[in-house]
C-alpha positions in Angstrom: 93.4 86.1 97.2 93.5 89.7 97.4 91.9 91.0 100.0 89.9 95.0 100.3 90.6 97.2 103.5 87.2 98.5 104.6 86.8 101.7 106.9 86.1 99.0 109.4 89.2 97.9 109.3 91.3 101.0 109.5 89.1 101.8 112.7 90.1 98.3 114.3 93.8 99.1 113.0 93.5 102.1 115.0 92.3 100.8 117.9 94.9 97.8 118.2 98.1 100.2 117.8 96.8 103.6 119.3 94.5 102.6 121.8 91.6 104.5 121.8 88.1 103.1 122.1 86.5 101.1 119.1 83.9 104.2 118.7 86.8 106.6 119.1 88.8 105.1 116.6 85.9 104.8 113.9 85.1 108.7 114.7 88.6 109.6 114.3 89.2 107.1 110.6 85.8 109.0 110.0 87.5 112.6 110.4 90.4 111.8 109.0 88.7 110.7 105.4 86.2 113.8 105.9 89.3 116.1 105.7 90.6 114.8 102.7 87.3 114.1 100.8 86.3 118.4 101.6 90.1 119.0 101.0 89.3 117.3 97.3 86.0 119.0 97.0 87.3 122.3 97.5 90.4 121.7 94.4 93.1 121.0 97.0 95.5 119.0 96.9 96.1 116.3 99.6 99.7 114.7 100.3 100.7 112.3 102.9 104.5 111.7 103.1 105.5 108.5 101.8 102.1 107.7 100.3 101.2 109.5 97.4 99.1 112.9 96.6 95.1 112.7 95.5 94.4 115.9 93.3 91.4 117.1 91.2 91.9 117.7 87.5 89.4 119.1 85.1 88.3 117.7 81.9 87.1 119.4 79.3 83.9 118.4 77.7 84.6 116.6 74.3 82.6 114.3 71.8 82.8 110.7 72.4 81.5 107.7 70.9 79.3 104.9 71.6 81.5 101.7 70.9 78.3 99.3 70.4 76.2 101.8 67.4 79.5 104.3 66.5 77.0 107.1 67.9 78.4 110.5 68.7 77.6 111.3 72.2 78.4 114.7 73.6 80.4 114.4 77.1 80.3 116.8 79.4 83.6 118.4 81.0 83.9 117.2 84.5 86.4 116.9 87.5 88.3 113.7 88.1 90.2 112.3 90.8 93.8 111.8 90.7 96.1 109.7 92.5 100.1 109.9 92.3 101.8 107.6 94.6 104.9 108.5 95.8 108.4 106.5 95.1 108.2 105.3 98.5 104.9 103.1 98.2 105.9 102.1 94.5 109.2 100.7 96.0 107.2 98.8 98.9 104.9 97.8 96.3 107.5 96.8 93.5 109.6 94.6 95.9 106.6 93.0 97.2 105.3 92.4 94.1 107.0 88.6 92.0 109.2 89.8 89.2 108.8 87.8 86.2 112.4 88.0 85.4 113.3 86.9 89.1 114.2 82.9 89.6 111.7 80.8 91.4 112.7 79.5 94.4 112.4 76.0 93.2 115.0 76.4 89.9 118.7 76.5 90.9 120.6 79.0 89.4 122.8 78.3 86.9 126.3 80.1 87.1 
C-alpha cells in the first residue's frame, strides 16, 4: 500500500529528529518549501545534494487536438515544472524497488 507524505508529516519528522517544537517545526517545513516554490517562480533552479534538481522550462504554445471530436485546439505556451533526480535517489530507489529478473525468495536457485 503506498503511502503519501504530507507537509504534516515532514513537520512531525522534524520534530522527532531535530527537536524543535511541533509549531517550530511546521514554520520551519513551511520556510523551507516557500524558498523553493519563490526560487521556481523566479526561473531558478533548485538542487539538493543527493536528491535531485526541480527547474522551470518553457513551452512553446503549439496546436493540439481534442482526442474525443479530432478538434484543433490552440495551446498556449506555458512554464512547466521539472524534476531530475539525482543518481543517488535512483540507486536508493532501484535497489528498493523488486527486480523482475531477480529470484524470489521462495524458488531455489538452480546452479
Amino acid at each position: 500500500m503506498s503511502r503519501t507524505l504530507t507537509r504534516a508529516n515532514l513537520s512531525e519528522a522534524v520534530y522527532q529528529e531535530v527537536g524543535l517544537s511541533r509549531n517550530e517545526s511546521a514554520d520551519f517545513v513551511e520556510r523551507v518549501l516557500e524558498e523553493i516554490s519563490s526560487s521556481l517562480e523566479q526561473g531558478e533552479t533548485v538542487k539538493v545534494s543527493s536528491f535531485g534538481a526541480f527547474s522551470v522550462r518553457e513551452k512553446g504554445g503549439r496546436v493540439g487536438r481534442n482526442p474525443k471530436t479530432g478538434e484543433e485546439v490552440p495551446i498556449k505556451p506555458r512554464r512547466v515544472l521539472v524534476f531530475r533526480p539525482s543518481h543517488v535517489l535512483k540507486d536508493r530507489v532501484n535497489k528498493s524497488a523488486p527486480r523482475d529478473d531477480a529470484p524470489s525468495s521462495d524458488t531455489p536457485e538452480v546452479a
